[in-house]
N, C-alpha and C positions, 0 to 999 in steps of 0.2 A: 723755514728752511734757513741751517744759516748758510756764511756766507762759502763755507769750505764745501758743502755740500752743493751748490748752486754752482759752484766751479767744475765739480765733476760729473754733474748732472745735467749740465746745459751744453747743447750737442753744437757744433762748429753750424755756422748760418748758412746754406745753400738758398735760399730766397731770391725775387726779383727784387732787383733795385729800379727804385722810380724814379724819373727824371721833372724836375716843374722848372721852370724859366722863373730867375728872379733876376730883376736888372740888368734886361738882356743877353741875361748867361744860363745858361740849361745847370742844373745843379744834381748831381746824386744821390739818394739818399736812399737807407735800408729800408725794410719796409719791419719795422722793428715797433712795436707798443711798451712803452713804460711808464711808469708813473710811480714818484717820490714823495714820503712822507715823513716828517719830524712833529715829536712831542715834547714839547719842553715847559719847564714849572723857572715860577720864580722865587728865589729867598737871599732877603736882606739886597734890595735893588739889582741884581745878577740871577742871569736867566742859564737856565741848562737843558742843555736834550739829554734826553735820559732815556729814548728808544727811538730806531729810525726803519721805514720799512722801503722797499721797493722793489716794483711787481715789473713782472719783464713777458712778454709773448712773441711769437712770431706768425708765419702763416703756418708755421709745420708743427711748434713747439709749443704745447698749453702753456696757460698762466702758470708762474709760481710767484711765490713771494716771498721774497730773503729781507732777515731784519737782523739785526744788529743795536749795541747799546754804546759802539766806542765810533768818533770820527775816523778814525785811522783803516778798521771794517770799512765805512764806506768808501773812501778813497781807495782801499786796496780791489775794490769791487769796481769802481773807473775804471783803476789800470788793467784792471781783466779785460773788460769790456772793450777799453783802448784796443787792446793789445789783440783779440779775438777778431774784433770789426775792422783790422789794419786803420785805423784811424791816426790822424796826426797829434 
């Protein structure tokens, strides 16, 4: 999937948020699954990614998986994210 398609296909989060105590302090957190992956090759001492993937679920929403081949893709897939999750 890529990353334009993951944007209009991933519905706004209605989910419980979970609360765990770290250092005293109760903390919030989505109840959100991800997981990030990069491929990268080396030539003439300089190393490249040349394709990056990552998988997103929730309780409501199946897996999918959005890849991309440019930094910029995934950064703009952050500020989604940012931006969806009201995050700082």
């Amino acid at each position: 999937m890529t990353l334009q398609e993951f944007i209009h296909y991933t519905k706004p989060y209605k989910g419980n948020m979970c609360r765990v105590k770290y250092n005293d302090t109760w903390v919030k957190y989505h109840r959100v699954y991800c997981g990030f992956d990069i491929e990268t090759t080396s030539q003439n001492e300089k190393s490249f990614m040349y394709i990056w993937q990552f998988s997103y679920m929730t309780e409501t929403q199946e897996c999918v998986v959005v890849k991309g081949r440019k930094w910029g893709e995934f950064i703009q897939l952050l500020e989604f994210l940012r931006k969806r999750f009201a995050l700082r």
